[in-house]
Structure formats: C-alpha cells, structure tokens
N, C-alpha and C positions, 0 to 999 in steps of 0.2 A: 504493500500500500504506500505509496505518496503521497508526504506531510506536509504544507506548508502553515507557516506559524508566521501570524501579521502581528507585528505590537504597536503600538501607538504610543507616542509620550505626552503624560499630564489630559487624558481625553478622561472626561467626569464619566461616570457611571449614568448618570440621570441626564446627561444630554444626549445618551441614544435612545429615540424613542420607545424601543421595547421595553426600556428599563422606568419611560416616566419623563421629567422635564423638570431642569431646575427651577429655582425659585423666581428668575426675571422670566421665563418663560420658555414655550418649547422651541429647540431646535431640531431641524430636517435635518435626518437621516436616511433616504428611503434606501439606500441599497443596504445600508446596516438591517434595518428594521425587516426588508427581504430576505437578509440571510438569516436571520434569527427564527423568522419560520420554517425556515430548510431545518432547522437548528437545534441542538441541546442546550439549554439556557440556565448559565448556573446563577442564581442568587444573591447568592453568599459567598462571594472569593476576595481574597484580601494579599497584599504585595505578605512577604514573609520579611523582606526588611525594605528599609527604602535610603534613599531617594534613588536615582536612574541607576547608577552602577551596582549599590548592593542588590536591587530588586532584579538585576540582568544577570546577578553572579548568581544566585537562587536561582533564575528561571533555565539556566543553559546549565547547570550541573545538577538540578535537583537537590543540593544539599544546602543547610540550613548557613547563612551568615551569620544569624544573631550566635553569641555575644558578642560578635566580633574581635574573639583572638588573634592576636597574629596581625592585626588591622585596622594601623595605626598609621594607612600610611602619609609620607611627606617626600611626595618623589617628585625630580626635576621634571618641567616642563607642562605641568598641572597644579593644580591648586588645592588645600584641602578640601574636599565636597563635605564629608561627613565620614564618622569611623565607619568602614569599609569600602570606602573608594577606592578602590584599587584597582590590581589583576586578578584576574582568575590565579590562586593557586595551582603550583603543577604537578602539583599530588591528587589534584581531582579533574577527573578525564569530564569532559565537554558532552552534550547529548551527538553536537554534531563530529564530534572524533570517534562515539562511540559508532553511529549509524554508519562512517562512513567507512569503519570497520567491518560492519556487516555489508558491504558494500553496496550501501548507499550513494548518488551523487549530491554534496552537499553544497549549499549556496547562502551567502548573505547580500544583501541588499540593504545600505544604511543610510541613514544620513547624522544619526548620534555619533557627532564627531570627540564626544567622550570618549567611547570607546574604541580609539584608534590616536591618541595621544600618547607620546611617549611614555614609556614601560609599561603600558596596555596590551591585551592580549584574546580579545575577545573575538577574536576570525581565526584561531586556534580549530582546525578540526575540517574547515571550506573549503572546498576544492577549489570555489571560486568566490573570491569577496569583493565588494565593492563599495567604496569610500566616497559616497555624492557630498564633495566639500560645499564650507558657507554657514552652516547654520553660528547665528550667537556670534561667539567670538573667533571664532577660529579662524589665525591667522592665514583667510585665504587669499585675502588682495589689500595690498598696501596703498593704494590708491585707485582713480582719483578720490578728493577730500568732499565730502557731501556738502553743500551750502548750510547756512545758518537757518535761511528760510525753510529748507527741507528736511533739518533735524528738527526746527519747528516744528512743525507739521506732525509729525510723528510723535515726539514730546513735546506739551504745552508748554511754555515757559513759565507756568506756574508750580509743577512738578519736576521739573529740572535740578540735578544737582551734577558736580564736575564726573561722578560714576557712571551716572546715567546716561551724559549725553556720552563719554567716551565712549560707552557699548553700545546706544543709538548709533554713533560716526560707527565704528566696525559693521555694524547690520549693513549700513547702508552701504560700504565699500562693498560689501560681498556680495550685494544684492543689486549691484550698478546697473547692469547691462539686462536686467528681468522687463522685456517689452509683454510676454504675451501670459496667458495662463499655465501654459504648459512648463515654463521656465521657474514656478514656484517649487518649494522642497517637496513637497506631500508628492506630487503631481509627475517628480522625476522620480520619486523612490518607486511610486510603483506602474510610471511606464519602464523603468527599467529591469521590474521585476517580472514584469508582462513576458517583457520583449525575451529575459532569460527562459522562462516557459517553452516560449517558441522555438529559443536557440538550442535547447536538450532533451527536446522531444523525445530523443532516441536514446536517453537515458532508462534503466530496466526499473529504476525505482530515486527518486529523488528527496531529500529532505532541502527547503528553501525556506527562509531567516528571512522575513520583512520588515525591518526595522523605522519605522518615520519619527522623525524628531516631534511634528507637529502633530497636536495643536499646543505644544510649549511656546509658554513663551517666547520672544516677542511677535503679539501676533499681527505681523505684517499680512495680508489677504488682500486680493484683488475687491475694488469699491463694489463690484454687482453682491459679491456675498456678504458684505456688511450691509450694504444697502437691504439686505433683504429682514435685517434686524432692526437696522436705525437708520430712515431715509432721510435723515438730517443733513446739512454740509456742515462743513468747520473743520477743525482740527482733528486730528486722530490721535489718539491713545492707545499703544501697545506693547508697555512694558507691565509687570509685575514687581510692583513694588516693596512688596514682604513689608507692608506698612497698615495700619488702621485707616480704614473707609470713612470713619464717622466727619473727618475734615474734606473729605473730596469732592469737587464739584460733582453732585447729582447728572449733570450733563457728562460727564466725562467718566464718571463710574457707569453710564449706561455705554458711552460710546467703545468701556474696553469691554463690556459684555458680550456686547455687539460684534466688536472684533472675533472676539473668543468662537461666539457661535457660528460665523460665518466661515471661519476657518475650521471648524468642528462638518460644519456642511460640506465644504472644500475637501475635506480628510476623507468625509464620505463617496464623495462626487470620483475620485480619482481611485478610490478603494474599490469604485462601482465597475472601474475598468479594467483591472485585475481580476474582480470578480466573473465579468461577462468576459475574460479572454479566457478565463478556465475554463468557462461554460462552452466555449466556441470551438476550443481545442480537446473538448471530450474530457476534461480532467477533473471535472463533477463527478465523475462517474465512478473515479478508482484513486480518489484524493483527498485525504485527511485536511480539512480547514478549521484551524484555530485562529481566533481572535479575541486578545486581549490588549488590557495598556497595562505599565507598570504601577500608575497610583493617577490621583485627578489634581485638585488646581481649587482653589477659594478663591470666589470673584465677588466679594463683597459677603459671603456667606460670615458670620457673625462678626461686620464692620472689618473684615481681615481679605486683603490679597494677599496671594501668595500662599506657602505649603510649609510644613511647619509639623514636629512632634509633637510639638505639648503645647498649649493642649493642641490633639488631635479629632480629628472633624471626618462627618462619610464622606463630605467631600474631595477626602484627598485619599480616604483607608477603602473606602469601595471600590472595586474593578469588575469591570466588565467580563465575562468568559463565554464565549459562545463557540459552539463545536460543532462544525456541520460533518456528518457521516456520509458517506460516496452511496451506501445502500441506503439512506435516509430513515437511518436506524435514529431515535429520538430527535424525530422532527417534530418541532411544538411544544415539546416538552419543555417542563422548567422543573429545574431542584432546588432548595433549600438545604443543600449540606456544605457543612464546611468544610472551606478549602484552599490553600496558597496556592503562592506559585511554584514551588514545588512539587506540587500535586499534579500539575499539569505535565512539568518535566516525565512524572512514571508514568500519565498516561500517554505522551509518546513513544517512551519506550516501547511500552505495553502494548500499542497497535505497529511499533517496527516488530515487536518480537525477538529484541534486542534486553541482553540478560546483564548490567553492567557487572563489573568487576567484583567490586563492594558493595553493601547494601547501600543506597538513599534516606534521606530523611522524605523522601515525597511519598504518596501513595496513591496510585492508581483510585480515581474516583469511579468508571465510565459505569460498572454492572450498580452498582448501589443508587447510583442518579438515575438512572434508567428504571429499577425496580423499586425505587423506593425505600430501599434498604438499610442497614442499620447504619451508622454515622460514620463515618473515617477518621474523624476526630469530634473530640468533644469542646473543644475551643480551637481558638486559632493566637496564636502571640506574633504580634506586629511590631517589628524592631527598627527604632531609626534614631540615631544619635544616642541619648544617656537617657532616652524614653521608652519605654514599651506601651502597647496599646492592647489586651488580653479583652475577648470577646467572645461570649458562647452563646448557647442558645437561649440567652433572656439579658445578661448584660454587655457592658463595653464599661469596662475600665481604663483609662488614661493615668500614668502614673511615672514618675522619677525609679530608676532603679536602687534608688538607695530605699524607697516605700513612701516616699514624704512624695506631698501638693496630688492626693490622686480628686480624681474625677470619675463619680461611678454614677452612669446612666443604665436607666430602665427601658431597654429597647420593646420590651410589652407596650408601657403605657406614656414612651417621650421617645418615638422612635426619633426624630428631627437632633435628640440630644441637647435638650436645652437648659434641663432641671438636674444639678449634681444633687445628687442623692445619698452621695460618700458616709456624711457623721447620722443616716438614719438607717443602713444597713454594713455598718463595720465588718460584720464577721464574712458578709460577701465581698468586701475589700481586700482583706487579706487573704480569702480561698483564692479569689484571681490574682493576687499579687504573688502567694505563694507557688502557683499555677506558672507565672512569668521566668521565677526562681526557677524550678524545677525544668524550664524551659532552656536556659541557661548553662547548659551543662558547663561542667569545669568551671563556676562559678563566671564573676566578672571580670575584665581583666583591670588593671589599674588605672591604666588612661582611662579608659570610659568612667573606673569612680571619680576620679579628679573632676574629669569633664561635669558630670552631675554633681559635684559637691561648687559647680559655680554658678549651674543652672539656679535662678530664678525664678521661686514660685512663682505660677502664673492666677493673674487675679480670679476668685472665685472657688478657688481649690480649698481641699479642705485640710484640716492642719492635725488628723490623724496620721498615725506613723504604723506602717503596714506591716514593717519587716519585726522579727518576734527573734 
C-alpha cells in the first residue's frame, strides 16, 4: 500500500469545516471537508510535544520527546526554538529509513525551512527530498531592500517595533518576484508534490512527506482570499505577535483573522490539487492518505496571538487527523479516542507492515476507531517547554513541571476552557499531574527544572502545589 502523509503548520482544528469554525467565524475548506467524508475522523488527537521540530521529531520516529533528555540544544546556525529543537537522534531510525528499508520509494516535499538548517537532519531516510526555500527568515535573498511604504503595508506603523519590521524586510526579500498564485508557498509545496506523483509512477510502493509551512505565520495571501473574509481596503496585518489583543485595533485584529482564514482556504485550495491529481492518476484506489498539522495558532482566542505552553489553549493542543482508506474502509466515520502523534507514526507502520527495530512509544489506533473499541490510552501528556498539558477523558490540566500555577478544566461542562477549577477538585490535580510525572520517564532533566523555576505564574492559576 502507498502512504502519503500531508502536514500543515499552525492550521487550527476548528477552521476545517468538518471539525466546526472558530470563534470570528467559518472558514472554507471544501476539498478538506471532501476528504473527511472519504474519511476516518479522529477527534481527539493532540501534538505529543511541541512547537514545529519537537512535534516532527515525534511524528517521523514515533517515539516520545517529552522530557526532553538529551535536548538542550544550542547549535550554530539556529536559534533556541524550545527544549527539543533539535535533530533527530541517530539512535532512533526514521519511519521513512525504516519503509525505505522495506523497500519503499520514499519522498519529502517541504517548505519548513526548520528542518533543513544547519545540524538538522530530518530528510534522513528520502530517496528524494526537496527544500522549497523562502518561508520567515531564511536567509534566501539578500536583496532587493523592500520600501518603507511596502513594509507599511504589511505592518501598521502602529504595531511596528525594530524585530518586526527586520522579519517583515526578510519576508518581503524572499517573496520579491511572487507575481501570480501559483508562486505562493502552500501552492509550490504541493504542485511539486503532485508533479512527484506523476514522476514515480513506476514506483512498486511509495511513502511521500508533504510538508507546508503554511498557514504559519506571516500570513502573507493573495487579496481575492482575504477578501473573501474582510472586503475592506487598508492596511494589512500579518505577523503574530505573541502579545495581548485587548490593546489592538478591533480593525486590524479582524484584518489578521482575515488573513489567517484566507490562507487556511488557500492551504485548502492547492491541497485540493494534490488531492484530485491522486484521484486522476488512480492512487485513491491503492493509497494511504493522512492529514494532519503539528499544533494550531491563537488569533485573538483569550485576548492572546500567538502559541504559547502555559497557559495552554484547544486552540493550539487540538489537531486535526483525518485518514482516508484506498478501500474506503471508515469512511464517515468519526472517533473519540485518544491519540498523539505518535500514534499515527505505528499506524503507518502498521499499514506498511513494517516491524521496527525496537518497540515505539506510538500505538497503532486504526481497528479500535473503526470498532469502537476499548481506548489506546487513557490520557494523553502534551509537552512543550517546562509545561505539560495532561488530558483524559473528562479533564485538561495545564500545569508547570515542578506542580505549581496548574489550570484544571472541566471538559464535561466548560469545554471552551474558561473556568479553572484547580482549588475545587485538588485530588484531580494531582492524579493528572502525577499522570504527567509518570509520563516523564527518567525523571526531568535539569535545564528544563531551571527553565521552570523562572517561569512565571501565569494570571488566574491556582496556587496549589501538585507535586507530593
């Protein structure tokens, strides 16, 4: 059977229609929302750590990051991200080293120019990889220098500070000579993942890596697809500012939703082409289709842009999982079992029939979502920086690894998250925090306690102390 696996980066959960719509309102999906009915539709899936690299180092080896041992790093030519930015480990084989073992033809298609910066290593395993420069920063054109009026334009000069606009000037170098539609990032990642389809035809079985940076931040998007949220003129708005909303011009917290969504429709629109060139070239029919993103994006979701551990939000711990079957085996179906991204790594093993080396921390979900089955786990621990996020099937706690500032919501009766509940159910404080611990193997390492012994309660938390 032939795999391919799309990821998306920073694409909400609730702005693919099958899943709902967020809070400013719905955004168009239709070729998502089409395949979701081809579909197995899971629920309940959450990154196993985050932000972009630890959640990618999880999702291609199937083993666990958290605690992040070993991964601390500070390596030339990158920047701290968060504990476990790094490389892949070379003590743990890849899904696609393992597949291409079982000979498989394996392929990536990227534009997350993360993971292909020095000391990176994440096209370990591809027969064939491919590097679409540009997104953010990366140094891929040194000129020409963008005008004043044109970083305007982009960044209001009310939201302007000397960081912002240097990363606007970079966008805009990289993105100089963009005349048509097809020339945007979404839009190249997967005509060129198309175009690989066509070119390996004659492959006996193929595993292929669809990687798109977007809809992350900055969402630069052609005007017809904003327009189609905010047919306003003026200014545009497209960075994320990891800052509080409650000062932001109303006008311009709409105009970056606006952005967001229309490049969420854009993500769709070119994902629709990929879609219908497997359909064209018969590979619906004998072709594993996953689609997931690695975590989502706060657009004003409580006064907060930007992504962020603690506290953490569905907005950025829900993920999409959708699994289209070539026999159209759990079409329509939807699960409620929990699940990472791990989880998804053993169910492709599990449809190569590929037996790795060592065991996984993932577990094969496909027969228990399909029959309704008994749970694969009974919580799920979400790791990112010196936070953990532990959630089962009635809470979500948010909590510092040391036990201190947690956040315990009632996904019964506040699924939205809005009422911490911590100092009136303690003893379910500490079972999930306990739960986080035992998650934890080999304890913490040091840097991650330091790192949380500087963390900063955040307001609202509660000032019980977990750990016993």
């Amino acid at each position: 059977m032939n795999i391919v696996l799309v990821v998306f980066d920073s694409l909400r959960k609730d702005c693919i229609g099958c899943y709902g719509e967020p809070f400013w309102g719905k955004v168009h999906t239709p070729h998502l929302d089409a395949l979701a009915k081809e579909s197995l539709v899971m629920d309940r899936a959450y990154p196993e750590s985050l932000p972009t690299l630890p959640t990618r180092r999880a999702l291609y080896t199937g083993r666990k990051v958290y605690p992040f041992h070993n991964a601390d790093f500070r390596l030339k030519g990158d920047f701290v991200g968060a504990p476990g930015w790094g490389p892949i480990p070379e003590d743990q084989p890849t899904l696609s080293e393992l597949l291409q073992e079982a000979g498989y033809r394996t392929a990536l298609i990227s534009d997350v120019y993360h993971q292909f910066k020095p000391s990176k290593n994440y096209w370990r395993g591809f027969n064939q990889w491919m590097f679409l420069r540009g997104q953010e920063n990366d140094p891929y054109r040194s000129g020409p220098e963008p005008s004043k009026e044109l970083i305007d334009h982009y960044l209001p000069p009310e939201i302007q500070t000397e960081r912002r606009v240097a990363f606007i000037r970079q966008c805009l170098k990289n993105m100089h000579d963009r005349t048509v539609e097809e020339d945007y990032f979404n839009a190249r990642v997967m005509i060129e993942a198309a175009k690989w389809l066509q070119q390996n035809r004659d492959a006996d079985k193929f595993f292929l890596v669809v990687e798109s940076f977007d809809p992350h931040e900055p969402w630069f998007v052609p005007e017809h697809y904003r327009r189609m949220y905010d047919p306003t003129d003026g200014p545009e708005q497209v960075i994320s500012g990891y800052a509080n909303t409650a000062e932001m011009p109303p006008k311009l917290l709409k105009r970056t939703q606006a952005n967001y969504s229309g490049l969420v429709t854009m993500c769709d629109r070119w994902f629709g082409h990929l879609y219908e060139t497997m359909r064209t070239l018969g590979l619906l029919d004998n072709t594993l289709l996953i689609v997931t993103t690695d975590h989502g994006h706060c657009i004003g979701d409580n006064n907060y842009i930007g992504k962020r551990p603690y506290p953490s939000s569905r907005a950025e711990n829900d993920v999409p999982v959708i699994i289209r079957h070539p026999e159209g085996i759990g079409a329509g179906k939807r699960s409620n079992l929990l699940i990472n991204h791990t989880d998804i790594s053993a169910l492709i093993l599990e449809f190569a029939g590929v037996q790795p080396p060592t065991p996984i921390d993932g577990i094969s979900f496909w027969r228990q979502a399909l029959d309704d089955g008994p749970a694969i786990r009974d919580h799920v621990t979400i790791a990112w920086g010196s936070a953990v996020t532990v959630v089962d099937q009635r809470w979500w706690l948010n909590i510092k690894i040391d036990g201190t500032g947690g956040f315990l919501y009632d996904l019964e009766s506040d699924p939205k998250l809005t009422r911490n509940v911590a100092d009136e159910h303690p003893d379910e404080v500490k079972r999930l925090y306990r739960l986080a611990v035992q998650d934890a193997e080999g304890g913490f390492p040091e840097f991650l306690l330091d790192l949380c012994a500087r963390q900063v309660d955040a307001p609202g938390c509660s000032s019980l102390v977990a750990r016993e």
